[in-house]
DSSP file (Angstrom, degrees, kcal/mol; ACC not computed):
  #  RESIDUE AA STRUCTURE BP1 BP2  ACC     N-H-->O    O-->H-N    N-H-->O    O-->H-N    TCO  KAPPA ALPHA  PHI   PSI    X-CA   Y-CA   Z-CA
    1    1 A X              0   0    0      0, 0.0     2,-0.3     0, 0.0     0, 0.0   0.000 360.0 360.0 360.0 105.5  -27.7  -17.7    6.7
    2    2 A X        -     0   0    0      1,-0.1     2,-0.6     0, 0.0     0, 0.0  -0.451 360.0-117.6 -68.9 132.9  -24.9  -17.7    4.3
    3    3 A X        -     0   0    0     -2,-0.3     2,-0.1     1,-0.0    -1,-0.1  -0.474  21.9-152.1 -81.1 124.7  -23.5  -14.8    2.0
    4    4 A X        -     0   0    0     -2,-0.6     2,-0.3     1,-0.1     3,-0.1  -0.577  32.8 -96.0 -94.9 163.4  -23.8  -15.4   -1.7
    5    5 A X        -     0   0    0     -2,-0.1     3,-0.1     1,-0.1    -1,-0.1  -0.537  47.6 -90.8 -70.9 127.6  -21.1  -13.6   -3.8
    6    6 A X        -     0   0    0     -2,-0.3     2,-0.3     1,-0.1    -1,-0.1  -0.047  53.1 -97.7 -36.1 141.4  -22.0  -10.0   -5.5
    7    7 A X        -     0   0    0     -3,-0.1     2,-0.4     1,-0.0    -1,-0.1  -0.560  41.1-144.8 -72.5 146.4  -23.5  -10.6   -8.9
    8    8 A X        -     0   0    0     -2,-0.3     2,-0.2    -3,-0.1    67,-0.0  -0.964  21.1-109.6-113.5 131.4  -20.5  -10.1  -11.3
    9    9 A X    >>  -     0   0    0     -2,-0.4     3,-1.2     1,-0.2     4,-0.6  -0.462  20.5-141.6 -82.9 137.9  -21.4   -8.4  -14.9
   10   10 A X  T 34 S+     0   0    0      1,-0.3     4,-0.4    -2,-0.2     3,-0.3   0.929 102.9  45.6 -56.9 -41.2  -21.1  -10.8  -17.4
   11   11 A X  T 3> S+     0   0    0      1,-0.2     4,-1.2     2,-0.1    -1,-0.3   0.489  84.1 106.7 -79.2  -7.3  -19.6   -8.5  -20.0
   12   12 A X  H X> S+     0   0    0     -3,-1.2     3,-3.8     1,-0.2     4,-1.7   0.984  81.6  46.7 -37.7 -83.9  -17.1   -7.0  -16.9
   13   13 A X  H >X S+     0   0    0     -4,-0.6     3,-1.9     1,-0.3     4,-1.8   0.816 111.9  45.7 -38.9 -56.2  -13.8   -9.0  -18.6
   14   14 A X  H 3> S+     0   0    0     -4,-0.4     4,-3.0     1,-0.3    -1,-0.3   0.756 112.2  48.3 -79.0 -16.7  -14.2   -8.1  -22.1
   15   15 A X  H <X S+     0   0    0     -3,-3.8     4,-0.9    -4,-1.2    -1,-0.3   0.710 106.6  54.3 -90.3 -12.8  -14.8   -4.6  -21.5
   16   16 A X  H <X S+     0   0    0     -3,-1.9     4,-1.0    -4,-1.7    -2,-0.2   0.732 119.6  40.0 -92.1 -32.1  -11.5   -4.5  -19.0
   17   17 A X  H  X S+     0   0    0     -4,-1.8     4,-2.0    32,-0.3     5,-0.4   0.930 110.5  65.4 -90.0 -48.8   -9.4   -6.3  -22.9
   18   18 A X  H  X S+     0   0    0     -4,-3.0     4,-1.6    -5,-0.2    -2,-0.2   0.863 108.7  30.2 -34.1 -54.3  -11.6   -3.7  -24.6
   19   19 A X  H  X S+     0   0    0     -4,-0.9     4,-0.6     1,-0.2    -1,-0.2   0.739 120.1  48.8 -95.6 -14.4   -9.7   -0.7  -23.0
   20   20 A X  H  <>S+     0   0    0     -4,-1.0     5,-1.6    -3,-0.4    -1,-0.2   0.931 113.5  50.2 -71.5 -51.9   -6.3   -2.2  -22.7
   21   21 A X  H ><5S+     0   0    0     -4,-2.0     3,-0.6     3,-0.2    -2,-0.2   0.805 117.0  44.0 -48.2 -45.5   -6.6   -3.5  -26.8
   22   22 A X  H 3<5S+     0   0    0     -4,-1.6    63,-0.2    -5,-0.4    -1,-0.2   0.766 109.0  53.6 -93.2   1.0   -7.7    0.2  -27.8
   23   23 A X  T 3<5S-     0   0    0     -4,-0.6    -1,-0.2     2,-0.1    -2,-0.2   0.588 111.3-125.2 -98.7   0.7   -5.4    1.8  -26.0
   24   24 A X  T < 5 +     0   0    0     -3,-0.6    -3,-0.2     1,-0.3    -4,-0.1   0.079  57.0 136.1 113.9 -26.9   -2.7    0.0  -27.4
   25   25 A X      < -     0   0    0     -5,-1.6    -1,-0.3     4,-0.1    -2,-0.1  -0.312  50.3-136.7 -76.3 153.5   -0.8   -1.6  -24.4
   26   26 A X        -     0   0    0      1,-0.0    -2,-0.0    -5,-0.0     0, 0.0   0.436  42.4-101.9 -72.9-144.7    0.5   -4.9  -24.0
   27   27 A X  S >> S+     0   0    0      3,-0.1     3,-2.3     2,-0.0     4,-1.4   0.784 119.9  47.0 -71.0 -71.0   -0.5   -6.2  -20.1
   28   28 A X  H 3> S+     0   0    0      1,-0.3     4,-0.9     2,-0.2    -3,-0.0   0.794 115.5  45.0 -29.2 -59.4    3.1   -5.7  -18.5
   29   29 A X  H 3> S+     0   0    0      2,-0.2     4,-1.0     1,-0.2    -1,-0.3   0.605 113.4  55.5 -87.5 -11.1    3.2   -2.2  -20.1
   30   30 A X  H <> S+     0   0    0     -3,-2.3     4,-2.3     2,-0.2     5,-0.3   0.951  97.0  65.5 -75.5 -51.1   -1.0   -1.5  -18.8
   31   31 A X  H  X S+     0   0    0     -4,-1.4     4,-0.7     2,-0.2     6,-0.3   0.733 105.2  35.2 -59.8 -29.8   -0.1   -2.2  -15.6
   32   32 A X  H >< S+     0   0    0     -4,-0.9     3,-3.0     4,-0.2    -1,-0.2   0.948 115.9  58.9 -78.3 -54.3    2.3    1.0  -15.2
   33   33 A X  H 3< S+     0   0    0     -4,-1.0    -2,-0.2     1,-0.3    62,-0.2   0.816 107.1  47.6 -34.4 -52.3   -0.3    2.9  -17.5
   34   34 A X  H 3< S-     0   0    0     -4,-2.3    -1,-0.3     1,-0.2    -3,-0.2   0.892 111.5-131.6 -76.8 -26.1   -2.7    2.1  -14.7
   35   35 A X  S << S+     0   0    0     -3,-3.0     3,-0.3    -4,-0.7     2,-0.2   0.334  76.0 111.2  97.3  -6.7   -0.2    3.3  -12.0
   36   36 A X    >>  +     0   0    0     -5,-0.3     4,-1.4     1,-0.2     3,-1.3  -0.205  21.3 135.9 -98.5  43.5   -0.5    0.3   -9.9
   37   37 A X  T 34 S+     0   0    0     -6,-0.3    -1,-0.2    -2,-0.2    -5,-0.1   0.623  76.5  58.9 -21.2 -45.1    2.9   -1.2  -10.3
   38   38 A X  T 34 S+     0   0    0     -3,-0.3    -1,-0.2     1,-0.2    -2,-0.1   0.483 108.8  27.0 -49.0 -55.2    2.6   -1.6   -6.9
   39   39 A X  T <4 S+     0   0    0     -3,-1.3    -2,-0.2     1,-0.2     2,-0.2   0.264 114.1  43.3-127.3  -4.6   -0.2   -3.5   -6.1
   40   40 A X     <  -     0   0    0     -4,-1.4    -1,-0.2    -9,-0.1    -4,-0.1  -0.646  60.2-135.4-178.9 147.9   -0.8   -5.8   -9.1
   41   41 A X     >  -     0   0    0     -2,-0.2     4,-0.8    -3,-0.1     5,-0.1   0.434  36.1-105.2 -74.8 166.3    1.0   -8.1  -11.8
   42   42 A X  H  > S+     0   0    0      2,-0.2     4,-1.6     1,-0.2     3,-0.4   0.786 126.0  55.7 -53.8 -45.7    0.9   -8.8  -15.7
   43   43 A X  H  > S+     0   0    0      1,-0.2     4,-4.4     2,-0.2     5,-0.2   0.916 100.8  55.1 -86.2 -45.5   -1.0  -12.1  -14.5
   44   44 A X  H  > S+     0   0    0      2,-0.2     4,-2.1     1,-0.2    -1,-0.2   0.752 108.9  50.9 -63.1  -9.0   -3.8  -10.0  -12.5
   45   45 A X  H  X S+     0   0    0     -4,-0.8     4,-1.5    -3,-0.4    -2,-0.2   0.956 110.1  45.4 -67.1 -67.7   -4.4   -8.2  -15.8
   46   46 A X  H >X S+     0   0    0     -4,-1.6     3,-3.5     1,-0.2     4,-1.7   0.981 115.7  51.4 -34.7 -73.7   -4.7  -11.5  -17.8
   47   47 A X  H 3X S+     0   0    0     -4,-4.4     4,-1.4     1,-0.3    -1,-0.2   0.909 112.1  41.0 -46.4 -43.3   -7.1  -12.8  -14.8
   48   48 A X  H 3< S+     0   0    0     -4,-2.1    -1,-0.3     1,-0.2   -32,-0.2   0.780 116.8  54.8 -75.7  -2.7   -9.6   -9.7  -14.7
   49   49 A X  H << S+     0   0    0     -3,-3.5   -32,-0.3    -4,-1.5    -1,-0.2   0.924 111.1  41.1-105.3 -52.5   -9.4   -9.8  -18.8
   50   50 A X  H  < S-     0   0    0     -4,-1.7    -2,-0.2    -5,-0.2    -1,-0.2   0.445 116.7-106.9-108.0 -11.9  -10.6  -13.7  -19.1
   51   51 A X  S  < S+     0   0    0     -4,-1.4    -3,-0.1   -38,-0.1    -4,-0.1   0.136  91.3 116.8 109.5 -21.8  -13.4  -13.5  -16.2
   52   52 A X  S    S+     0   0    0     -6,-0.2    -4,-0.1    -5,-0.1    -5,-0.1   0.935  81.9  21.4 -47.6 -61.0  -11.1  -15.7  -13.6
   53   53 A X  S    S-     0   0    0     -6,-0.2     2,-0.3    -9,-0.1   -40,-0.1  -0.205  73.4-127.7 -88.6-162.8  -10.9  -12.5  -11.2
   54   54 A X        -     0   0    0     -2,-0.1    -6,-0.1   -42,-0.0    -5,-0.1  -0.932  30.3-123.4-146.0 108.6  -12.8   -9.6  -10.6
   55   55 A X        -     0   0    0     -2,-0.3     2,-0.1    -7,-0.2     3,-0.0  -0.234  39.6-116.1 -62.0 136.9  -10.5   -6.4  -10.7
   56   56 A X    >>  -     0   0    0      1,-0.1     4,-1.6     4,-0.0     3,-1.5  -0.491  32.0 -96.2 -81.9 178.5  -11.2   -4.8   -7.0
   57   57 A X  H >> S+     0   0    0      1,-0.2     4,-1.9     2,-0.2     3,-1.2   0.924 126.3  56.3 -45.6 -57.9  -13.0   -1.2   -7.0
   58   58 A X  H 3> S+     0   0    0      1,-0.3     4,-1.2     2,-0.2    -1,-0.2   0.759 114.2  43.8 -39.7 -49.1   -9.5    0.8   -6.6
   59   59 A X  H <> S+     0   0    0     -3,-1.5     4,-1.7     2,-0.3    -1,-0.3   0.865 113.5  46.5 -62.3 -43.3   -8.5   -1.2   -9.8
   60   60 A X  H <X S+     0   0    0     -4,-1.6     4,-1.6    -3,-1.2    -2,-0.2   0.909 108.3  58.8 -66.6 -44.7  -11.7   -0.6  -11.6
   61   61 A X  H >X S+     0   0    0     -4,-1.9     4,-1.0     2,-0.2     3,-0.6   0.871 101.9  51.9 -42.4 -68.9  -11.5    2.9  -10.6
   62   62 A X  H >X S+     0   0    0     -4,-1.2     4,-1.9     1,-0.3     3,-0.8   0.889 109.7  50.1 -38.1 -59.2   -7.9    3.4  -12.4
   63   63 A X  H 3X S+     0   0    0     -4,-1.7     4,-1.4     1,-0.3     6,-0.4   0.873 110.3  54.5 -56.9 -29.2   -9.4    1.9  -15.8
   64   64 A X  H <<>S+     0   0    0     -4,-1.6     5,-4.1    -3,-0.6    -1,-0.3   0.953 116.3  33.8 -62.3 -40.4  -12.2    4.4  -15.3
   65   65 A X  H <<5S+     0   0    0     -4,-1.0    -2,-0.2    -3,-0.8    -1,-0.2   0.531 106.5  67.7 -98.8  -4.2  -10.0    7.3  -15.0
   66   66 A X  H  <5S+     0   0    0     -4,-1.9    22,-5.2     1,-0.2    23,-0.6   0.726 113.6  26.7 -82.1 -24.9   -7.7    6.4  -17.0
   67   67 A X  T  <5S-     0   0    0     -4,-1.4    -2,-0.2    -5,-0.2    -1,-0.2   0.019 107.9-114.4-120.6  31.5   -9.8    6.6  -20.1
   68   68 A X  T   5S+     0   0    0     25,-0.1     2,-0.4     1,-0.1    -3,-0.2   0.943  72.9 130.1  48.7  30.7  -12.2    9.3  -18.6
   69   69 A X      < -     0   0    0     -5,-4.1     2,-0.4    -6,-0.4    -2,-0.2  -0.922  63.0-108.3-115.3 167.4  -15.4    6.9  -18.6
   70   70 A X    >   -     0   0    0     -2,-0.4     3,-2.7     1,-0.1     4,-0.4  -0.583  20.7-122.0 -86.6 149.6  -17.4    6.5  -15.5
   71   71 A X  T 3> S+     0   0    0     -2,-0.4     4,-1.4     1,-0.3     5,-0.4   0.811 109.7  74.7 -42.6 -30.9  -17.3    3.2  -13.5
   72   72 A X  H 3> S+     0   0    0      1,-0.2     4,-2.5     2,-0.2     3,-0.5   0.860  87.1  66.0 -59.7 -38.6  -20.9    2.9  -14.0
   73   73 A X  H <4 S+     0   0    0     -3,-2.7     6,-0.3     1,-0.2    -1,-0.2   0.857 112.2  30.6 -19.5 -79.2  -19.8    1.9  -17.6
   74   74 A X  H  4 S+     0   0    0     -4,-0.4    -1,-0.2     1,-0.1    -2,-0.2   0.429 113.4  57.4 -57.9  -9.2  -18.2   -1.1  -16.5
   75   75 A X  H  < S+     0   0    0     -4,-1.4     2,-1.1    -3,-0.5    -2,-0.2   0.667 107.6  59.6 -92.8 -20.4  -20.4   -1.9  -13.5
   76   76 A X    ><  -     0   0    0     -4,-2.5     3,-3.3    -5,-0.4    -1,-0.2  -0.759  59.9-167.2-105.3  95.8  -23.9   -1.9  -16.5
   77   77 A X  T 3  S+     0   0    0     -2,-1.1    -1,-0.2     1,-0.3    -4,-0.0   0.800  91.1  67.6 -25.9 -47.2  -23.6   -4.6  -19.4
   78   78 A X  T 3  S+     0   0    0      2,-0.0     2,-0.5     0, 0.0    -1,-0.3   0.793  91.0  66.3 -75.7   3.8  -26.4   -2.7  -20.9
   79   79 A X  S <  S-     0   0    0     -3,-3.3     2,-0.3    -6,-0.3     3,-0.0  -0.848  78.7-147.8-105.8 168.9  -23.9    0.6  -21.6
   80   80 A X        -     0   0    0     -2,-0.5     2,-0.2   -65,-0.0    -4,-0.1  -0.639  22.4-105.8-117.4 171.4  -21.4   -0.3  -24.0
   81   81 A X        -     0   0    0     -2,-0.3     2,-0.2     1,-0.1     4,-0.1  -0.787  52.2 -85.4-110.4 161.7  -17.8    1.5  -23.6
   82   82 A X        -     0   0    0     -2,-0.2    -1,-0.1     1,-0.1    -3,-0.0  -0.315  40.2-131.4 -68.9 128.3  -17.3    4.1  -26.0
   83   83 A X  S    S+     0   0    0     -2,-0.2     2,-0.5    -3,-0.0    -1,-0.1   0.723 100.0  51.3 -73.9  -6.7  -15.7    2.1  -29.5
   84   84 A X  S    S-     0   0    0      2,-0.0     2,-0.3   -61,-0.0    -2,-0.1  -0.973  87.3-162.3-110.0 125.9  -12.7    4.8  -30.0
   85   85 A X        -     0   0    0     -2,-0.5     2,-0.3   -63,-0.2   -18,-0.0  -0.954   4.3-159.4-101.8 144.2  -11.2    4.8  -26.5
   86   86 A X        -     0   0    0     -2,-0.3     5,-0.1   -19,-0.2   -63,-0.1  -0.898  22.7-117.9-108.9 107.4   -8.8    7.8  -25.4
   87   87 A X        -     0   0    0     -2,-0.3     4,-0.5     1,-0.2   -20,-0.2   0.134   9.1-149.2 -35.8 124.1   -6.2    7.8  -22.6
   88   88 A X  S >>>S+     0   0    0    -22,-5.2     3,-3.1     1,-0.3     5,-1.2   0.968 103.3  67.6 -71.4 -31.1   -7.3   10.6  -20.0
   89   89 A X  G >45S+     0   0    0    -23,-0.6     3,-3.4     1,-0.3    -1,-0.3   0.976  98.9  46.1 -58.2 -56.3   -3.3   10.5  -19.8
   90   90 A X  G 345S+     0   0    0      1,-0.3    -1,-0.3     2,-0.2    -2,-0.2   0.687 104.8  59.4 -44.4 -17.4   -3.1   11.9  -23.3
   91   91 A X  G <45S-     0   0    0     -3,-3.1    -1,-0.3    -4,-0.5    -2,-0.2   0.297 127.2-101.7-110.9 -15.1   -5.7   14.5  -22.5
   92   92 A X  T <<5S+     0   0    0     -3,-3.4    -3,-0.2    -4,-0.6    -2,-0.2   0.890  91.6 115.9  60.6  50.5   -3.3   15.6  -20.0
   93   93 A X      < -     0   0    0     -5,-1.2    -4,-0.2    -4,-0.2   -25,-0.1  -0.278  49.6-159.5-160.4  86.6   -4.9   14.3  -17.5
   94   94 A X        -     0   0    0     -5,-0.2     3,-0.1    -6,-0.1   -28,-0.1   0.000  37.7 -94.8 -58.2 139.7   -3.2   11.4  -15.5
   95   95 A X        -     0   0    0    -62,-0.2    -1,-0.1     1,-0.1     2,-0.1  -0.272  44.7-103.4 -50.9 156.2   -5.1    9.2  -13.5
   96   96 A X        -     0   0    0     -3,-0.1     2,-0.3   -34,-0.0    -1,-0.1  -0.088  27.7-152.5 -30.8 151.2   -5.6   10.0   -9.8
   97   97 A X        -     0   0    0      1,-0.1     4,-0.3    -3,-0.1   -62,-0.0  -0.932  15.3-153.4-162.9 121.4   -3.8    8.3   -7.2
   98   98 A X  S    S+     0   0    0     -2,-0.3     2,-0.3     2,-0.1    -1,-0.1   0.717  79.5  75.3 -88.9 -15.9   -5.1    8.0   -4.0
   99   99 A X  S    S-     0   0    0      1,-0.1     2,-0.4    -3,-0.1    -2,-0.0  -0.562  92.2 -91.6 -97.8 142.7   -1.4    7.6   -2.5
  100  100 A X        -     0   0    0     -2,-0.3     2,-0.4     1,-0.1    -1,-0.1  -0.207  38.6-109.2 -68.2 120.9    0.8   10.7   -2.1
  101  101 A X        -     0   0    0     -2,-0.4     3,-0.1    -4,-0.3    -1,-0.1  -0.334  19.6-116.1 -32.4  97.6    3.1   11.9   -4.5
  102  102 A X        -     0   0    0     -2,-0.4     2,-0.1     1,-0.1    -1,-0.1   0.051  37.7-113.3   6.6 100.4    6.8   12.0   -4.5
  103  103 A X        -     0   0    0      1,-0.1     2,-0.4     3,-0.0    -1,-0.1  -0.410  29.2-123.2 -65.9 140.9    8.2   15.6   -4.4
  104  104 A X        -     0   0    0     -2,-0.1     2,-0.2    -3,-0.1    -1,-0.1  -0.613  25.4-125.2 -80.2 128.5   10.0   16.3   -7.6
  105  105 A X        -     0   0    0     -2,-0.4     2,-0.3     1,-0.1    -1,-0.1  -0.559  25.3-135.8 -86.3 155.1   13.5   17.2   -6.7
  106  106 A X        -     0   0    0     -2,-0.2     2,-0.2     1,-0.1    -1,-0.1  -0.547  23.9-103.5 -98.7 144.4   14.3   20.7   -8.3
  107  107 A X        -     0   0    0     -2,-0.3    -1,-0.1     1,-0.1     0, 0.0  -0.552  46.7-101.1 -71.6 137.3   17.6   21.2   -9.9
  108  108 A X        -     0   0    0     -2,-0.2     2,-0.4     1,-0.1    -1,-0.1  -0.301  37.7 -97.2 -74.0 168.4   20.0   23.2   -7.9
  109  109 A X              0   0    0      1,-0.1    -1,-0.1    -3,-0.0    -3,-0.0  -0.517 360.0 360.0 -53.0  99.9   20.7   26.7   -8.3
  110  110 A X              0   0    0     -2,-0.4    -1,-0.1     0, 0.0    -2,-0.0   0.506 360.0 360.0 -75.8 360.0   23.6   28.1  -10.2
């Protein structure tokens, strides 16, 4: 018995250039927005945008939180993402990051 591939929602790609387009960013400059600098390129942006890939969850998860919609959004072709998008970052409230934080060094003491 062979495993067939997870259904992929058709509308997935446009909705991933939907949030990138209203939020203003170019690819290069989404990919810090998203926080994943780290873990993927200007090119994987392009790919999840045009249907070639399929952003994994951890990624889809960034876009989620980054504009404060729930994943479910992107996972259901029948909900439509909101047509004014707003950056949770703006809201003051930076995406989540499942990897620890850096301590912020403190200025010394005079």
């Amino acid at each position: 018995m062979g495993r067939a591939p997870r259904e992929r929602p058709p509308r997935l790609a446009q909705k991933l250039l939907q949030v990138r387009e209203g939020l203003g960013y170019s690819q290069g400059p989404f990919v810090d927005a998203l926080g994943l600098t780290d873990e993927i390129r200007r090119q994987d942006i392009s790919d999840f945008e045009t249907g070639k890939r399929e952003p994994p969850l951890r990624v889809l998860l960034r876009y989620s939180r980054l504009v404060a919609i729930p994943m479910e959004h992107f996972a259901d072709d029948a909900i439509d993402l909101p047509a004014k998008l707003t950056s949770a970052v703006y809201q003051g409230r930076a995406p989540k990051s499942s990897a620890p934080r850096k301590p912020k060094k403190r200025p010394a003491a005079s």
